[in-house]
N, C-alpha and C positions, 0 to 999 in steps of 0.2 A: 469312463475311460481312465486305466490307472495310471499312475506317470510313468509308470515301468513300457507299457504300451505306446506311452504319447511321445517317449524318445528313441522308440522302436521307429515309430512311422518316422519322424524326420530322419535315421539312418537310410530307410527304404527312400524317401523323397529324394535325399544328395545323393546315393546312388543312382537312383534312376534318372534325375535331372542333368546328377554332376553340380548342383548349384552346394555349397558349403552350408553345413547345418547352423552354421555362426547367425548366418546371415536369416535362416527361418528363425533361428530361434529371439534374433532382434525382434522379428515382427510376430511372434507370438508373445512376447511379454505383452507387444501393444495390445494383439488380440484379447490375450487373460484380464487386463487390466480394464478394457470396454467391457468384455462378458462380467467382469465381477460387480462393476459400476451398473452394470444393468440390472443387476440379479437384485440388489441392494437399490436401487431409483436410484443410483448416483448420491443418496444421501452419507456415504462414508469418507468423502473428505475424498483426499491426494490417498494414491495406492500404487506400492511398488510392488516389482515381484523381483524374486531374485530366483536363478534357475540355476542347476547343477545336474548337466547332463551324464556325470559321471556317476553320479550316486540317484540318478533319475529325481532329483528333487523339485517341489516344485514351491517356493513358500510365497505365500502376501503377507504385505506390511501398510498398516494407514501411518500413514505421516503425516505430525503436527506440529507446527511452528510453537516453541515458548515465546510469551508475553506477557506483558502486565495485564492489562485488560481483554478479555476474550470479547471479539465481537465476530466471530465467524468460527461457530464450535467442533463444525466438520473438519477445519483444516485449523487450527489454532489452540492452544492447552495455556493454563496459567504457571506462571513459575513454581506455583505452591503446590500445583499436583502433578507438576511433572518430575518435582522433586521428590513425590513419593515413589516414584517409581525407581528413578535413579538420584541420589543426593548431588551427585556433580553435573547436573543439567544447568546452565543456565541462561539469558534470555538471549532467543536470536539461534539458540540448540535446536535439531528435526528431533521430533521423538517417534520411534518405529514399534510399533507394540505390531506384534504377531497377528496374522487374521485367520483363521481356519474359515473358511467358507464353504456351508454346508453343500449338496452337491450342486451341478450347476443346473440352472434349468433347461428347458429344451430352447430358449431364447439366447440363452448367456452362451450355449455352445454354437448357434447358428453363426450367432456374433462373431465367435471366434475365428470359424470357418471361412464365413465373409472375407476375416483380413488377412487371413493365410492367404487364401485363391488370389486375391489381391496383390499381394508381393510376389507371390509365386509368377502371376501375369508380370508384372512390372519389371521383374528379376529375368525373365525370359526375355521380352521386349529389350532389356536392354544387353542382354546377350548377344541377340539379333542383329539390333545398332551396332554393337563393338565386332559383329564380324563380318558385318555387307557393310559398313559403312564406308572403307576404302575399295570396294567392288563396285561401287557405279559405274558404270560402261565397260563393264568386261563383258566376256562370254562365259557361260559354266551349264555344263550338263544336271538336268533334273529327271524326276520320276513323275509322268503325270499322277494326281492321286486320286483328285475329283473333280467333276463334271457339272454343273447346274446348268440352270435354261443360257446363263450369258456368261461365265467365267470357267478361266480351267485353273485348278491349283495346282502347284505342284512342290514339290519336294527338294528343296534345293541344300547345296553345305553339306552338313553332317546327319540327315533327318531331321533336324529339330525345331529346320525352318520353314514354312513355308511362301513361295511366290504367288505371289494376285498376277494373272494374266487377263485383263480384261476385254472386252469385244473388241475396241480398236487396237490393241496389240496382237492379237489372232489373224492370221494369214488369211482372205477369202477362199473357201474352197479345200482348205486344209483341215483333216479329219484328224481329232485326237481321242486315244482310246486312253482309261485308265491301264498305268505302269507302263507304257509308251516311255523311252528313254527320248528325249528331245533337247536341244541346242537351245538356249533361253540368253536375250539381253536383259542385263539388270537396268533397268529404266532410272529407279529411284526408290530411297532407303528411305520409309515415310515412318516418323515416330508418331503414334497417337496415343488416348486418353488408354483403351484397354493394352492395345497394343503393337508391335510395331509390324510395319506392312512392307514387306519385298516386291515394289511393280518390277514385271519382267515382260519383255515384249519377244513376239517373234514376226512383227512389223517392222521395227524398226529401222532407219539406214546403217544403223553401228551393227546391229547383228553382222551385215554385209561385210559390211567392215573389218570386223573383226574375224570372219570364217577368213577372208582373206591374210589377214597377217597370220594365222593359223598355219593356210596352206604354200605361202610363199615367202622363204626365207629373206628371199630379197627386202619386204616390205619389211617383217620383224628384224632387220639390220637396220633399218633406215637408208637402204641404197636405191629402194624404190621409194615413193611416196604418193599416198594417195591425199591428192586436194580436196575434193569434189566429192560427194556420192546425192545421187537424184533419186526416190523409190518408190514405185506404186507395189508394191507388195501381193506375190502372188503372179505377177502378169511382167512387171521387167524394174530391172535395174540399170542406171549410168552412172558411169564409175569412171573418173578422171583420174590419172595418175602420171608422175612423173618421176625421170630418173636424174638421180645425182652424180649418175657418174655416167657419163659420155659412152663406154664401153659397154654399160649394162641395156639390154632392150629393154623397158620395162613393159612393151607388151607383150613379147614373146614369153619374158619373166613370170608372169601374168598366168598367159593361157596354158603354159608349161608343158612338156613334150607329147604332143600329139594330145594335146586339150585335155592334159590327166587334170594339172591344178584347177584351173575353170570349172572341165567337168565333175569336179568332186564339189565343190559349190554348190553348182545348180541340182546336184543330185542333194544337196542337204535341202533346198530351197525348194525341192519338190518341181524341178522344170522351170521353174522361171528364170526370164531370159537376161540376159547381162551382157551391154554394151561396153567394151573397156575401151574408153574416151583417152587421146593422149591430148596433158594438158599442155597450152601454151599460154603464154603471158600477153600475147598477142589476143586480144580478146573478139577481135574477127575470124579470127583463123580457130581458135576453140570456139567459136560459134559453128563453123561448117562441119568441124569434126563432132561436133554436138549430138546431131543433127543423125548420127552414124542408126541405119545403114543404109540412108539415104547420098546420095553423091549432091554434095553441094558445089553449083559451078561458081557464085560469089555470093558476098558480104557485105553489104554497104550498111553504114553508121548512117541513122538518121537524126531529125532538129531532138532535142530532147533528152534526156537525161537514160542512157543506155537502152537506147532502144537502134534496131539493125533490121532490115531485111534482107531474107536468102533467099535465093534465086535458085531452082534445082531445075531440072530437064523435067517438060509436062509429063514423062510416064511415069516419076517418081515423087510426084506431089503427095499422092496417097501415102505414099513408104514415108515421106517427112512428117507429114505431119500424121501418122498412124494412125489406128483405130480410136475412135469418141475424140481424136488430139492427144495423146496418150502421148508421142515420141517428143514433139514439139512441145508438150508441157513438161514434159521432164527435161529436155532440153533446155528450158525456161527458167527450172531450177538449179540445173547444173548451172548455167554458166552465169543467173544472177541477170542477165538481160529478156526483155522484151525482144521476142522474134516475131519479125510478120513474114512467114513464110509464102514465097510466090513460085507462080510458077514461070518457065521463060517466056510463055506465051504472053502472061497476062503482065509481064515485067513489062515486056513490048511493047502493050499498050498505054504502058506508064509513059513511053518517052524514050526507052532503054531500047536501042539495035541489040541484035542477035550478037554484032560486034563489040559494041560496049559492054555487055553485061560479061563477056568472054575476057575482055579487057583489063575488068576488074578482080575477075576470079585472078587474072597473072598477079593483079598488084595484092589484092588481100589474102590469097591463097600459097 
């Protein structure tokens, strides 16, 4: 390769890359300087290179310390023959004699190559970092690109990046084709050894999250606020939220005129179903509404460190606590306590009238 060529290709690389040919050309000195040390076993001492993109140059130099006594001939010269070379050398002087090294082998260039891809990775990795790195929990549209047995990648930023979606960030039941435009959470900005890795989920509760402050201005003012989000992913969402201003509904806010906001949601979410929870500070009373869309008649706090049973009418046991415990366990995690969901009948035979337990739904409800 002629040098006329070798400062062609790094034009083509910072173009193509956009990365600064400065910066390749830092790490092809190293690379030149490993290849010539190889070519030669390393026996020629210290070796610099100096490089002139402008005039495609490309020179080495061995460098050797002046001393009195040479005890290391590769990297050291004596005062008296370093003076033949120049008379004003003297000790403690580098001396650079010129190297012409004949061509390189097919070793010395592999070498080279090596450390190029090398920076080239490293320079890109850290690209990546400096531009997801303040994007952790946002939202942003990708390009599915590819498909294997368990991950989907995709395309995120400017093309340059790509996102790991792996099997538990994947929706149950939700098909992805390559070039599929799709909605992605940025999980986490993972730096590694080759390079660095963009996890993005479309599991996650922030995706929720965030489609919502999307679609409802209120949220992205800060006039509604969401507390809470609970999600089995695919099957339903619980979603607590709360308003700051007395005036605003926030669940009308929410579902938005005639279920547009909402239904634009679940239509990104592919039909999965979304409870919107109104939060209270009362933490028996966001228990029953927890619990939604099941009608809970009461609340009671039991011995124990946040733990309550609710008490719902026997035809709606099943609606409480949902399919496999589906509603009741999200409800679990939305509200951060233990539910032991009952029904009136079986309340009844705790000790609890049909009276008392109606009782109590006045005082916690």
């Amino acid at each position: 390769m002629t040098n006329k060529i070798f400062f062609a290709a790094l034009e083509d690389l910072e173009k193509e890359k956009g990365i600064p040919k400065e910066i390749f050309i830092e790490a092809l000195e190293n690379a030149l300087i490993s290849a010539c040390k190889k070519q030669y076993s390393e026996s020629i001492g210290t070796v610099e290179i100096k490089m002139n993109p402008d005039k495609d140059a490309i020179e080495f130099y061995t460098v050797k310390t002046v001393v009195e006594a040479v005890e290391d001939e590769d990297n050291e010269i004596t005062l008296e023959d370093a003076q033949k070379i120049k008379k004003s050398y003297k000790l403690g002087d580098k001396v650079m004699e010129k190297l012409v090294p004949k061509d390189f082998s097919r070793i010395a260039a592999q070498t080279a190559k090596q450390v190029i891809l090398q920076k080239l990775h490293e320079t890109e990795r850290d690209r990546a970092m400096n531009e997801f790195a303040d994007k952790e929990g946002e939202l942003i549209v990708g390009v599915v690109r590819k498909i294997d047995a368990k991950n989907v990648y995709v395309e995120i930023g400017k093309g340059q990046v790509e996102g790991l979606m792996m099997p538990g960030d994947q929706v149950p039941g939700e098909k992805y084709a390559v070039n599929d435009r799709i909605k992605v959470f940025v999980k986490r900005v993972k730096s590694g050894y080759r390079s660095a890795q963009v996890l993005v989920s479309r599991s996650a509760p922030g995706l929720v999250k965030k489609l919502f402050e999307e679609e409802v201005p209120e949220i992205k003012q800060g006039t509604v606020v969401i507390k809470e989000i609970s999600r089995e992913a695919g099957a339903r969402t619980k979603i607590a939220i709360y308003s700051e201003d007395e005036r605003v509904d926030a669940i009308g806010a929410c579902v938005g005129n005639k279920g547009a906001r909402v239904n634009a949601i679940v239509e990104e979410l592919k039909g999965e179903k979304i409870d919107i929870i109104p939060w209270s500070e009362n933490p028996l009373e966001f228990i029953a509404k927890s619990l939604s869309p099941a009608k809970v008649i009461s609340v009671t706090q039991l011995e124990g460190e946040k733990m309550a049973m609710a008490v719902v009418p026997d035809d709606k046991l099943s609606l409480a606590i949902g399919k496999d415990g589906q509603n009741a366990r999200l409800a679990v995690r939305l509200t951060g306590w233990k539910i032991d969901v009952k029904s009136q009948s079986a309340a009844a035979k705790l000790g609890l009238t049909v009276e008392e337990v109606q009782e109590d739904a006045e005082i916690n409800q």
